[in-house]
Chimera marker file (.cmm) of the C-alpha trace (Angstrom):
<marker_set name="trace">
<marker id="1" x="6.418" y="12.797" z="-6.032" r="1" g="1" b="0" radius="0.5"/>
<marker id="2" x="8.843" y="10.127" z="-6.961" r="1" g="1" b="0" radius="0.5"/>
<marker id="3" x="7.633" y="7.365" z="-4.907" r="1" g="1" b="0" radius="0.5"/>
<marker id="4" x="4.277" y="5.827" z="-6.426" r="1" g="1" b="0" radius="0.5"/>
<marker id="5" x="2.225" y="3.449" z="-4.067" r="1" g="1" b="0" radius="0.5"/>
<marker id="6" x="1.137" y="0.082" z="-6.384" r="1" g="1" b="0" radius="0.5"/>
<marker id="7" x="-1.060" y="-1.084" z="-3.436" r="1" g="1" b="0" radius="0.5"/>
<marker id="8" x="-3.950" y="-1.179" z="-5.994" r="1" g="1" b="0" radius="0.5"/>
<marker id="9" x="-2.190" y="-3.163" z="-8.709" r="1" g="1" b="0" radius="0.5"/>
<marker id="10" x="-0.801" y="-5.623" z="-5.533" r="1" g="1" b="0" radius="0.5"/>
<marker id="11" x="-4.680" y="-5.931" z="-4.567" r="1" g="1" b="0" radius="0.5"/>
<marker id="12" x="-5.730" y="-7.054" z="-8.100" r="1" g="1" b="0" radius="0.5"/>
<marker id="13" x="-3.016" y="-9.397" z="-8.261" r="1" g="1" b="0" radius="0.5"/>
<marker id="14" x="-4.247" y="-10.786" z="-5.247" r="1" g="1" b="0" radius="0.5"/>
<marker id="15" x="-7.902" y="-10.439" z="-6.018" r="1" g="1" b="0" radius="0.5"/>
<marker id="16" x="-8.430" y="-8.658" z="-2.527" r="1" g="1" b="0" radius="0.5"/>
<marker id="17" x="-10.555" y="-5.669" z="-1.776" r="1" g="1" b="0" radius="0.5"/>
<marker id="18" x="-9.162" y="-2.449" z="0.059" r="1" g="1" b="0" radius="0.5"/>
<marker id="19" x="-12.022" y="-3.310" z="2.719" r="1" g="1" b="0" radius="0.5"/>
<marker id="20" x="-11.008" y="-6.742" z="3.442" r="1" g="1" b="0" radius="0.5"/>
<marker id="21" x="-6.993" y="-5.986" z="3.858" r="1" g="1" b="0" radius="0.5"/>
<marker id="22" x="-7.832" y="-2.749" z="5.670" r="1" g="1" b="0" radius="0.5"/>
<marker id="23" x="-9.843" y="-5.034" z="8.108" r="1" g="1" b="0" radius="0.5"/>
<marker id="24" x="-7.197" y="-7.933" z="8.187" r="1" g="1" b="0" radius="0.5"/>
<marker id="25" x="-4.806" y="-5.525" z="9.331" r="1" g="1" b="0" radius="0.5"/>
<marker id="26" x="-6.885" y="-3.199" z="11.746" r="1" g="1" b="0" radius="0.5"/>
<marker id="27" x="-6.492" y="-0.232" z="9.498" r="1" g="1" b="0" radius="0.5"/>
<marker id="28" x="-9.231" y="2.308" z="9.103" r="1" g="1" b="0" radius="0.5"/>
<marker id="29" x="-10.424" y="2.016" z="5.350" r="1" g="1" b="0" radius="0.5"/>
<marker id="30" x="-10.277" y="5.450" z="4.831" r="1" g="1" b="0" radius="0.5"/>
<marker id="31" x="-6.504" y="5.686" z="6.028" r="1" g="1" b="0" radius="0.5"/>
<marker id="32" x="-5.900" y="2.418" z="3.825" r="1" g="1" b="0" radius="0.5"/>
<marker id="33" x="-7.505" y="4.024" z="0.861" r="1" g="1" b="0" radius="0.5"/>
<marker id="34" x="-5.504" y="7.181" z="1.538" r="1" g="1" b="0" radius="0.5"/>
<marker id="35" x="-2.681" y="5.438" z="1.134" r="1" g="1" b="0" radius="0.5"/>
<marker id="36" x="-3.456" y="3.579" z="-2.014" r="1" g="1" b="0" radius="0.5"/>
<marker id="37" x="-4.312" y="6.921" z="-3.906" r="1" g="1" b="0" radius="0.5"/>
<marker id="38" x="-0.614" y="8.348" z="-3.078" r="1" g="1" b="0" radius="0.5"/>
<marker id="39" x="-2.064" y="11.194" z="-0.209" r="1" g="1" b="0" radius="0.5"/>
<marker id="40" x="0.063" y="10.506" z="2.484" r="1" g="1" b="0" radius="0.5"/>
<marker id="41" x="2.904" y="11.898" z="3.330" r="1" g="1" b="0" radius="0.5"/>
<marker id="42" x="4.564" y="8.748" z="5.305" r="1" g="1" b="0" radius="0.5"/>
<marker id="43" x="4.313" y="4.860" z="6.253" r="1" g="1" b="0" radius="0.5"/>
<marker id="44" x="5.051" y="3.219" z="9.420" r="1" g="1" b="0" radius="0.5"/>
<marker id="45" x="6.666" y="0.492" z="9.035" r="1" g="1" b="0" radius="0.5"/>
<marker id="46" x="4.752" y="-1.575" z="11.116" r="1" g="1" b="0" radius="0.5"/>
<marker id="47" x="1.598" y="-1.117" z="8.619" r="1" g="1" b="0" radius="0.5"/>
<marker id="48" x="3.754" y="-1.996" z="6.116" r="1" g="1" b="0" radius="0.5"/>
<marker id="49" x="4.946" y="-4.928" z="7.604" r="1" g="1" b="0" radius="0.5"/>
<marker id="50" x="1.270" y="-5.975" z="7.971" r="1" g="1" b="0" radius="0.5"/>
<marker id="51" x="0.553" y="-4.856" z="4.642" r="1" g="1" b="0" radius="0.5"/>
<marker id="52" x="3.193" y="-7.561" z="3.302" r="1" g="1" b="0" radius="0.5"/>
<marker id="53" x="2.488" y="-10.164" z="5.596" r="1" g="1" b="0" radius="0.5"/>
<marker id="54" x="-1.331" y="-10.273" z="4.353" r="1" g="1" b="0" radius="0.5"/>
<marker id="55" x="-0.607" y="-10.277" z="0.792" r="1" g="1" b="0" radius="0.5"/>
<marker id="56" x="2.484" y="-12.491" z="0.775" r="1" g="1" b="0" radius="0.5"/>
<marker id="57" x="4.845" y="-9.887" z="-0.897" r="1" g="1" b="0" radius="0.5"/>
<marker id="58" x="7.809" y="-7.346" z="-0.212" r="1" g="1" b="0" radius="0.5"/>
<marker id="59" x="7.551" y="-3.610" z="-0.112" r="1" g="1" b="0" radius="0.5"/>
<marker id="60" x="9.421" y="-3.332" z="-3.209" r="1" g="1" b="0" radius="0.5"/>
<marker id="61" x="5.564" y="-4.567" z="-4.696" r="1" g="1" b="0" radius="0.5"/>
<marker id="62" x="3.974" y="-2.184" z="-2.989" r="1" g="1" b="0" radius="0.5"/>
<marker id="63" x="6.702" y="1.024" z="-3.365" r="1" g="1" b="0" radius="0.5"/>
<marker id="64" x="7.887" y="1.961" z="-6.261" r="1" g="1" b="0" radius="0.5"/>
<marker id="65" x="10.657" y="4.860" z="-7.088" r="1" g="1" b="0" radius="0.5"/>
<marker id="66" x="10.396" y="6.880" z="-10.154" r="1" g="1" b="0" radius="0.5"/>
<marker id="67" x="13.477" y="9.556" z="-10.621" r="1" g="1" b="0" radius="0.5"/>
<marker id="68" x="11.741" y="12.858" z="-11.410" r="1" g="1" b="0" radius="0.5"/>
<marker id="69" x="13.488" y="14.665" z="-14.025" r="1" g="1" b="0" radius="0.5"/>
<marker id="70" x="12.563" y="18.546" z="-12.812" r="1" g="1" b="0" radius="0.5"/>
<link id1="1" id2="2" r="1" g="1" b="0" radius="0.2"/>
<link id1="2" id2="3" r="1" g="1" b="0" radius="0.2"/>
<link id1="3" id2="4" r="1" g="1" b="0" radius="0.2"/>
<link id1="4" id2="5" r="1" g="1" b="0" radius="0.2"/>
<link id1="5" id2="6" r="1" g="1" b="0" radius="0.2"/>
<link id1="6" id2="7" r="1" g="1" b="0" radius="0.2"/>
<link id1="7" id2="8" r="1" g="1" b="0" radius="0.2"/>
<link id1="8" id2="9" r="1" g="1" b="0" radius="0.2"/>
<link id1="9" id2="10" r="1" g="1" b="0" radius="0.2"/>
<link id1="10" id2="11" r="1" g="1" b="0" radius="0.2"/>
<link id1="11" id2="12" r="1" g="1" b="0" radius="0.2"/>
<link id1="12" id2="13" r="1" g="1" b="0" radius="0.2"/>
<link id1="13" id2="14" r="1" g="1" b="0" radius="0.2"/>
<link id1="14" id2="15" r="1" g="1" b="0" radius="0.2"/>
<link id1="15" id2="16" r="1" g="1" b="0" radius="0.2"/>
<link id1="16" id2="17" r="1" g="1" b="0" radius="0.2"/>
<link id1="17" id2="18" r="1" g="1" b="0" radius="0.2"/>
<link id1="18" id2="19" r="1" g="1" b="0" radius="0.2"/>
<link id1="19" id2="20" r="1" g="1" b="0" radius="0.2"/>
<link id1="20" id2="21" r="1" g="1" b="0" radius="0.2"/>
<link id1="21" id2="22" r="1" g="1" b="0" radius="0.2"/>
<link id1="22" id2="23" r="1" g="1" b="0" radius="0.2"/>
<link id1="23" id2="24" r="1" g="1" b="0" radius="0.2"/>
<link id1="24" id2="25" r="1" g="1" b="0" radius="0.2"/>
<link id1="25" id2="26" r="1" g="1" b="0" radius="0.2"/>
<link id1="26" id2="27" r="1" g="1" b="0" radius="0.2"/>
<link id1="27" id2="28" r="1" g="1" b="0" radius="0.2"/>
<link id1="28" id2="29" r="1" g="1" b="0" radius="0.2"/>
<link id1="29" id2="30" r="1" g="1" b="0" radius="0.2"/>
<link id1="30" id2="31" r="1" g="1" b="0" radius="0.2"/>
<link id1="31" id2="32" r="1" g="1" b="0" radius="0.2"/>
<link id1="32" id2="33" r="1" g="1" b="0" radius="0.2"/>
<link id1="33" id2="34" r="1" g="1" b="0" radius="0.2"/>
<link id1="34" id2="35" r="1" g="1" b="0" radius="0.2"/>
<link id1="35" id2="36" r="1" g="1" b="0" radius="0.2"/>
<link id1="36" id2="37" r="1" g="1" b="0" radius="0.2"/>
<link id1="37" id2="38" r="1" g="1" b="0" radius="0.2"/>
<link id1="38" id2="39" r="1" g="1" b="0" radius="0.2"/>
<link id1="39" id2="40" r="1" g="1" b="0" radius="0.2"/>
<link id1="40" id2="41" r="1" g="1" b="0" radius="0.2"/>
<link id1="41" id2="42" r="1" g="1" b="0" radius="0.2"/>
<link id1="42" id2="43" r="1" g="1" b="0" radius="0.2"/>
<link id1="43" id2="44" r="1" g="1" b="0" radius="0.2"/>
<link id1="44" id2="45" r="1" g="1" b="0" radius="0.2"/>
<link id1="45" id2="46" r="1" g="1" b="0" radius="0.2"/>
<link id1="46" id2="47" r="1" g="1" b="0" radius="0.2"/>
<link id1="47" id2="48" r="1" g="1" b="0" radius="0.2"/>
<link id1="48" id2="49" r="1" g="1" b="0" radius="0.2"/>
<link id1="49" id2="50" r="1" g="1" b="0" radius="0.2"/>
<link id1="50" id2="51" r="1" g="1" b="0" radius="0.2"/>
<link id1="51" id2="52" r="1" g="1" b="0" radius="0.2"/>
<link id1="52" id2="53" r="1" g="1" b="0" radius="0.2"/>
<link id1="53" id2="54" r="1" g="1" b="0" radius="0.2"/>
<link id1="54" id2="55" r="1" g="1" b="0" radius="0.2"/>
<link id1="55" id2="56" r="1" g="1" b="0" radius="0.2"/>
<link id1="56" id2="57" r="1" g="1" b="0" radius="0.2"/>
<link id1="57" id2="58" r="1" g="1" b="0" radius="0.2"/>
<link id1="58" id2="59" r="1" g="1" b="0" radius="0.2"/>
<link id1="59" id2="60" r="1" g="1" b="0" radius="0.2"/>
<link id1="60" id2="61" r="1" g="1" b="0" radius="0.2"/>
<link id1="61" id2="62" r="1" g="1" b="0" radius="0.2"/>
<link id1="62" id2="63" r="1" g="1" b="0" radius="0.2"/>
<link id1="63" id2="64" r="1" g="1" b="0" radius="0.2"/>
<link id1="64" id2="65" r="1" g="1" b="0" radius="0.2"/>
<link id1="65" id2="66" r="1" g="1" b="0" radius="0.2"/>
<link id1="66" id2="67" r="1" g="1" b="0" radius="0.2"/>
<link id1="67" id2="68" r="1" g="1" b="0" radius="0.2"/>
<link id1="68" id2="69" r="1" g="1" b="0" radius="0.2"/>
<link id1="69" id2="70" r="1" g="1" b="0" radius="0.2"/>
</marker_set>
């Protein structure tokens, strides 16, 4: 898939846990986690918006597109 989630690296760089953004933003963890690891298939934008808003950065931090060369 050519888009890669960095949520993880963002979360480091913040030195936040999945469990404490998932409940800042009123996302299940399991959803939030899903997210991180790359399974879903689509992002509203309002999570995303609340994903940014929490840890201060744009979704350029947090998406990332990677031309695959099949």
């Amino acid at each position: 898939m050519p888009i890669i989630i960095r949520l993880d690296r963002v979360l480091a760089d913040k030195k936040m846990k999945l469990n404490d953004l998932a409940d800042q933003i009123g996302i299940s963890n399991v959803n939030l986690s899903n997210l991180k690891t790359g399974k879903v298939k689509a992002i509203r934008f309002s999570t995303l918006e609340a994903i940014c808003e929490t840890l201060d950065c744009q979704p350029g931090d947090i998406l990332e597109y990677v031309h695959d060369e099949e």
